[in-house]
C-alpha positions as CSV (number, residue, x, y, z in Angstrom):
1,X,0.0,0.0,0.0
2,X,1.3,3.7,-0.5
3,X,0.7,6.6,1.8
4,X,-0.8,9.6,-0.2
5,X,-0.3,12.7,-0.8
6,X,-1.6,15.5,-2.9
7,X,-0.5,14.6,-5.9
8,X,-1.4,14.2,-9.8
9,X,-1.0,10.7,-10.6
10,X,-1.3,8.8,-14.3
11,X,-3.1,5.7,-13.5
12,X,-1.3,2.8,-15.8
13,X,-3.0,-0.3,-14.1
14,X,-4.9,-0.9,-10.9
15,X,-3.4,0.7,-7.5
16,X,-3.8,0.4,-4.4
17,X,-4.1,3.3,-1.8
18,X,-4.5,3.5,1.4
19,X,-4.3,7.1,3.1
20,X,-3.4,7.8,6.7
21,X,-5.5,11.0,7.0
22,X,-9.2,11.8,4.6
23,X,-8.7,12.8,0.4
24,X,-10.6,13.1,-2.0
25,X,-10.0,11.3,-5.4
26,X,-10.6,13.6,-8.4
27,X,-10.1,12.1,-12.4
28,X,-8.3,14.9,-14.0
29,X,-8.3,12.9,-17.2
30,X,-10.3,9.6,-18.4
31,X,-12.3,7.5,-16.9
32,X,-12.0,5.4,-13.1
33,X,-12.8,1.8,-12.1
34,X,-12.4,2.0,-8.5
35,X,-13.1,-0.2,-5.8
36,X,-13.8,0.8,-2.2
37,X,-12.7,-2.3,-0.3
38,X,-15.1,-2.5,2.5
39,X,-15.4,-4.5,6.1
40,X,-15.3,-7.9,5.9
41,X,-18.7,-8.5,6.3
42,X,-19.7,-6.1,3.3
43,X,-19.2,-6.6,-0.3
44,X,-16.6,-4.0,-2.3
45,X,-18.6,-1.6,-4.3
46,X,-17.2,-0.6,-7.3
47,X,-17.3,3.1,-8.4
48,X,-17.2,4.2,-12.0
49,X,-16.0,8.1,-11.9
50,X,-15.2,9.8,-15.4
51,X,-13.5,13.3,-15.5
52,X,-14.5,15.9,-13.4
53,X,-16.0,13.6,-10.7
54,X,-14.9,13.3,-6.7
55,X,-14.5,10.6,-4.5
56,X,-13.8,11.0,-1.0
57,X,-12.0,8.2,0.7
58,X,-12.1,8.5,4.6
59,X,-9.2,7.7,6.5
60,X,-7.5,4.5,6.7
61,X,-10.0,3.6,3.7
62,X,-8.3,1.2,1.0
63,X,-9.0,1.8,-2.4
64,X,-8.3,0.4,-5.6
65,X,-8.1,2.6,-8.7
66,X,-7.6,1.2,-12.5
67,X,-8.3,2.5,-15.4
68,X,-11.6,2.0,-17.4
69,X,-10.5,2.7,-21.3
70,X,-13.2,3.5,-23.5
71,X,-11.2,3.8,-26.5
72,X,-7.7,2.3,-26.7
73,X,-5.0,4.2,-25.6
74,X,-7.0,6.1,-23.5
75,X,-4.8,7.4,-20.4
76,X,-5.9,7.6,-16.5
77,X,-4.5,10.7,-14.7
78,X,-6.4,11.5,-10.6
79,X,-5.8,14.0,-8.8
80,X,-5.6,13.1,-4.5
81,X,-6.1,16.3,-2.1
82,X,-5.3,15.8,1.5
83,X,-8.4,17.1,3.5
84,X,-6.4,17.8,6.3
85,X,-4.1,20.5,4.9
């Protein structure tokens, strides 16, 4: 797991996150499969997000975020923002 930060990240596979203190995910560019792993005893919803749309991922929350091509060659970039600073 890696530790975010606010960052601008290109999404080349799936990725796992984990963050330490509340973000928000934002898609700068193309489209997100991303799956909020939940509590053992619930299932993982998956999110689609496309540009311009906002997760928010509470802290300690572990998150999975691939990319969901519609064309080929399409590129993932997300944008985390630390809610604390």
């Amino acid at each position: 797991m890696e530790t975010l930060h606010r960052n601008l990240s290109l999404v080349t596979s799936a990725t796992s996150f984990q963050a330490q203190t509340a973000h928000t995910l934002e898609v700068a560019h193309g489209r997100a499969w991303v799956t909020v792993v939940g509590q053992l005893d619930q299932a993982n919803p998956d999110i689609f997000l496309t540009q311009g749309q906002v997760l928010q991922v509470a802290a300690d929350q572990h998150v999975v975020v691939e990319p969901w091509p519609r064309f080929p060659g399409d590129e993932l970039s997300v944008q985390w923002v630390d809610l604390q600073k």
